[in-house]
N, C-alpha and C positions, 0 to 999 in steps of 0.2 A: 557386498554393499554397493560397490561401480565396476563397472563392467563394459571397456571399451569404449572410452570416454575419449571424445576429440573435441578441441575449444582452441580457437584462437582469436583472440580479442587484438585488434589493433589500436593503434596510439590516441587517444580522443574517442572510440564509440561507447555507447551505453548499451551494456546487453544484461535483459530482463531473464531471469531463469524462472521456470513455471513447473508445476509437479503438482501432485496432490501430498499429503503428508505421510514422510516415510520413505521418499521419492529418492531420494539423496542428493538434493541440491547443497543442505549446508555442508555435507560430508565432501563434499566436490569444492566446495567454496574454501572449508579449512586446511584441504591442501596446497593452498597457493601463498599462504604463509606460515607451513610447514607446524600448522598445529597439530597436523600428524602426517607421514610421512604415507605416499603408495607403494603398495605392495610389487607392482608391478607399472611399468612404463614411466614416463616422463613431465615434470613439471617445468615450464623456461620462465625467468622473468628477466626480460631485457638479452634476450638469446641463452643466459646462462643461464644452466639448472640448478633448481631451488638449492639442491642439495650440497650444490658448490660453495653457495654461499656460507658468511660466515650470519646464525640469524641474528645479530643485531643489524647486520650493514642489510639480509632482506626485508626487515621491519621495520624499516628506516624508509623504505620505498613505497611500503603498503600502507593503507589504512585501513581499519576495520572499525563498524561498525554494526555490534549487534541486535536483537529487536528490543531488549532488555537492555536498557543504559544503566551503566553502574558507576556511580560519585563516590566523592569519598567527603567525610567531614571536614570544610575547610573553605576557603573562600573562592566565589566564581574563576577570580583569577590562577588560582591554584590549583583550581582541575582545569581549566584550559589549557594551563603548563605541564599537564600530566602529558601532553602529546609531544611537547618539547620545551624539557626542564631552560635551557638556555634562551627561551625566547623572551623579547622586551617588552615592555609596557605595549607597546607602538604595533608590537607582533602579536600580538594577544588580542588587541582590539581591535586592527586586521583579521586574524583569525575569526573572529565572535563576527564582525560585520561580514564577511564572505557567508560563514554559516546563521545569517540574518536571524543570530541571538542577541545583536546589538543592541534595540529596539528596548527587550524589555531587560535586559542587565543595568541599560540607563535609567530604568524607570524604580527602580532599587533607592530607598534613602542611599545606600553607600555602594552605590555601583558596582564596581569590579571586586569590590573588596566587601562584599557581603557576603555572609555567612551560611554556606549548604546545608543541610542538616544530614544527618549518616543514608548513604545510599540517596541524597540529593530527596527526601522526603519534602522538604518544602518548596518543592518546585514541580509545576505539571509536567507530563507526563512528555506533552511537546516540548518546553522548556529544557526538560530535561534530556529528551533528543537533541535537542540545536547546540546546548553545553556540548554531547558527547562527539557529536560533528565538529565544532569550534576545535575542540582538543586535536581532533583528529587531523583536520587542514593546517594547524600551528606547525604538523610536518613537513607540510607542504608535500606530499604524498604524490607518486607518480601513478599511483593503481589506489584505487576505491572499490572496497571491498563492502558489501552494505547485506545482511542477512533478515531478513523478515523486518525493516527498520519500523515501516508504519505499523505493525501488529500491535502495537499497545498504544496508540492515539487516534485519537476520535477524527471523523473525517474531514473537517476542516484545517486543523493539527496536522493530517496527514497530506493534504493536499498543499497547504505551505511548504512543508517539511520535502514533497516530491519537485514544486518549482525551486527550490535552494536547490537540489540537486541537479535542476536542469541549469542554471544557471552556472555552476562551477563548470559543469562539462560543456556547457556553449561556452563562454567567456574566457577559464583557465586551460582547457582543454583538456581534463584529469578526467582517465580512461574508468569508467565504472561497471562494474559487475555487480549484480543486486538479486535476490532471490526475492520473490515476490507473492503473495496470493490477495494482494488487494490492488487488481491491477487498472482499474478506470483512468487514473490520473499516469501509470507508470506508462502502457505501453505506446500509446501517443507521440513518447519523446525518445523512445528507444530508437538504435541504431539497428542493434538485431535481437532475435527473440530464439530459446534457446527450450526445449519441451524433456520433461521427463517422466520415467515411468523405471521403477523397480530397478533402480542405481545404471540404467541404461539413457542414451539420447534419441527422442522418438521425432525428433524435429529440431534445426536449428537452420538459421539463415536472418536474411533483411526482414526487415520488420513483415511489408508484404509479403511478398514471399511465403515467409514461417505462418504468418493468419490464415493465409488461404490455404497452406498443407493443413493448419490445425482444425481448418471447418470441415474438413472431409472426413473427420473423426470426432463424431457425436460427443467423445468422453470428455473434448478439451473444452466442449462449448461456453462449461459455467466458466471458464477462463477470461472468456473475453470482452470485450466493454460491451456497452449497453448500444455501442452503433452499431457494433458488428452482430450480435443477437440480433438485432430489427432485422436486419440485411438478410440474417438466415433465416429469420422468421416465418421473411415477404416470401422468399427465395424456395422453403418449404412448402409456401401456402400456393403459390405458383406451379410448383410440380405435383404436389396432391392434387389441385383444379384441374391441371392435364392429365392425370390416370385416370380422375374420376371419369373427365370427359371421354377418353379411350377406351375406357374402361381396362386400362394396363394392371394387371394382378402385382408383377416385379415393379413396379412401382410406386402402387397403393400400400406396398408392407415394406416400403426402402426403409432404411434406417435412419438414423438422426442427422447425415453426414450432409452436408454443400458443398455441390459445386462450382468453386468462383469463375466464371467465364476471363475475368480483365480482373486483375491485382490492383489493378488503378481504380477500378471501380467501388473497391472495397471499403467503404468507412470504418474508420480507426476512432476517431474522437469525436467528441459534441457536434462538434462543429460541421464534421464532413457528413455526419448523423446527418444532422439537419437539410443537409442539402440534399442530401440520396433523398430522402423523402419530399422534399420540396419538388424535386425533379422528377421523383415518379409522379407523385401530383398534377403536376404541369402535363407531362405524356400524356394522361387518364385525363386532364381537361380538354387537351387537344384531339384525343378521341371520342369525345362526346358526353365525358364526365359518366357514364355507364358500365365502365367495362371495369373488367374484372380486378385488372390494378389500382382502378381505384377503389374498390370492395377490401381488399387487403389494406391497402395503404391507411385508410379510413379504421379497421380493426386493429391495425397495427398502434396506429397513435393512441387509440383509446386504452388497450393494454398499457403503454408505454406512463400513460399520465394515471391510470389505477395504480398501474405497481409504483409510480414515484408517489403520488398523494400518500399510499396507505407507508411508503417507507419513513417518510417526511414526517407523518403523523400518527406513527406506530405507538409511542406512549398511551397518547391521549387515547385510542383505542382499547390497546389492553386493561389502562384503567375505569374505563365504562363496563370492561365486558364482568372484571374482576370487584365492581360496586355491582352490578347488578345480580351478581351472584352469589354473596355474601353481607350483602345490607345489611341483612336482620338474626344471621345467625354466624357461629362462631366467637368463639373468646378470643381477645385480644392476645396474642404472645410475644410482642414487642410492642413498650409505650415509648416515646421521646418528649420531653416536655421543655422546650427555651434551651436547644441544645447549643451550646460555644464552644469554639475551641480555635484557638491559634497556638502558635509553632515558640514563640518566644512569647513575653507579659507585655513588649511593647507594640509586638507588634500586632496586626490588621487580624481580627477575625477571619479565618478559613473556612468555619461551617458557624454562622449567625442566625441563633434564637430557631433552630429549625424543630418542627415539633410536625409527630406523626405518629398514626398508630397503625399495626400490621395483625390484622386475624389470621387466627389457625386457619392455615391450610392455600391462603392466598400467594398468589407467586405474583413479587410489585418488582416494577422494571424502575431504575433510576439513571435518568438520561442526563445528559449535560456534558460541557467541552471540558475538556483538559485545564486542570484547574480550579474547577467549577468546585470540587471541596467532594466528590462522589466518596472515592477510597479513602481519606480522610473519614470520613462518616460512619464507613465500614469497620475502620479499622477501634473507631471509640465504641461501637458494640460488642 
């Protein structure tokens, strides 16, 4: 399953682990609080090995947090003290505010002391992340352990849910390890970046660094954000221009890989995105607005705003394509008619008066944030 695994994470950084599925991140991940034990070589936490410890006084140091948050029936405050039965009122709502669930716990008729439902069912998907984080910081944890966290929340949910995380490790300085495959908002804030393939490590270092090892390998590409694709994009389109004009054979059939001249040069986030391209721009206006960089640059952006417009706007599409192909034929196999439902009789409607009908054979996408009453809907059919 792993196979000559080196890692060492020091006091404060954030290191993102990246794989395809299978890879053996979380199997790597679970031996660091000994949810199972290596067959061979060495785990340290705090110089000593895992295996010295006694595991309450190691789980006492760690925190973990899986992609799947699990509640129990009882009140907000009572899973937050699932992280530390002895914590006070005072600690609890520290906790909840570090893990910036404070916000809507208050927005609760009875705050702290409202009622979960089993497995935290009346609560979104986010919400019910931020609880399972609050628990977790109540230990006040010297190692953060995070396993696929955003895989079950919608991208706004997740991208909150990634700034709380930057904030405890800028602010508290609590050392984080996180396996990841929804990486836009993670690897930006990362200290170092860590690559895997078939329970081996095919890459790890500084954030740079590890990017520009992982462009020279085609397979890692779908990994990485949306600055760094443009970057290898231009980057590709630049060296195809030059074989073609060379007419170079070895490198009209290169392969997917880049390479990064300056690691500094390399856009990580939105933001450096934006300048790489503002700045190729600027080059191609200073040479005459003609040349070949700005032909890319220009192809580049307009890819970049198709592929966000059509992502942005993905429902509304499929639902055009899926009326216009089933208008007038097909029987209905699911009707809803004034559908209601809330969680207790007092309280607030979850899914209101919602009516809809589904023909055989049609496949309907149902979008909305965390909360929004989706799985709920799901789960009354």
């Amino acid at each position: 399953m792993l196979s000559g695994i080196d890692l060492k994470a020091e006091k404060g950084q954030m290191i993102a682990i990246l794989g395809s599925t299978g890879c053996g991140k979380t199997s790597l991940v679970n031996l660091i609080p000994r949810f199972y034990d290596a067959t061979e070589g060495d785990v340290l936490v705090d110089g000593v090995n895992v295996k010295d410890y006694d595991v309450d006084t190691l789980r006492s140091k760690i925190g973990v947090v899986l992609q799947k948050s699990e509640l129990f029936s009882g009140t907000v405050a009572e899973n937050i003290r699932w992280g530390c039965e002895t914590a006070t009122d005072e600690e609890v709502k520290t906790a909840a505010e570090i893990a910036q669930a404070e916000e809507f716990i208050s927005s609760f008729n009875d705050g702290y002391d409202t009622m979960i439902s089993e497995k935290g069912a009346s609560l979104s998907g986010g919400q019910k992340q931020m609880v399972n984080l609050a628990s977790v910081m109540a230990m006040n944890p010297k190692l953060l352990i995070l396993d696929e966290p955003t895989s079950q929340l919608d991208p706004i949910a997740a991208e909150e849910f990634v700034a709380c995380l930057t904030r405890i490790n800028r602010e508290l300085g609590t050392t984080i390890i996180m396996t990841e495959h929804r990486l836009e908002e993670v690897l930006p804030v990362c200290t170092k970046v860590m690559a895997m393939e078939d329970g081996q490590v095919t890459a790890f270092g500084p954030l740079r660094e590890c990017m520009a090892e992982l462009c020279t390998d085609g397979r890692y590409m779908g990994f990485m954000t949306a600055a760094t694709r443009v970057y290898a994009g231009v980057s590709k389109d630049k060296k195809k221009y030059h074989a073609d004009m060379t007419h170079n054979e070895d490198e009209i059939h290169a392969n997917e890989s880049v390479a990064v001249d300056n690691i500094y040069s390399l856009p990580v986030s939105v933001g450096e995105g934006r300048s790489y391209l503002a700045e190729l721009l600027k080059n191609a206006t200073l040479t005459g607005g003609s040349s070949h960089e700005s032909e890319l640059c220009d192809k580049t952006i307009e890819e970049e705003k198709t592929f966000i417009n059509i992502d942005k706007n993905k429902m509304t599409v499929d639902e055009k394509i899926v009326s216009d192909k089933h208008v007038s034929t097909g029987n209905d196999i699911l009707v809803c008619k004034s559908l209601c439902y809330a969680y207790d009789k007092a309280g607030d409607d979850i899914v209101n008066k919602l009516t809809l009908s589904v023909r055989e054979g049609e496949i309907l996408s149902i979008s909305g944030g965390n909360g929004s009453g989706k799985t709920t809907f799901l789960k009354l059919i």
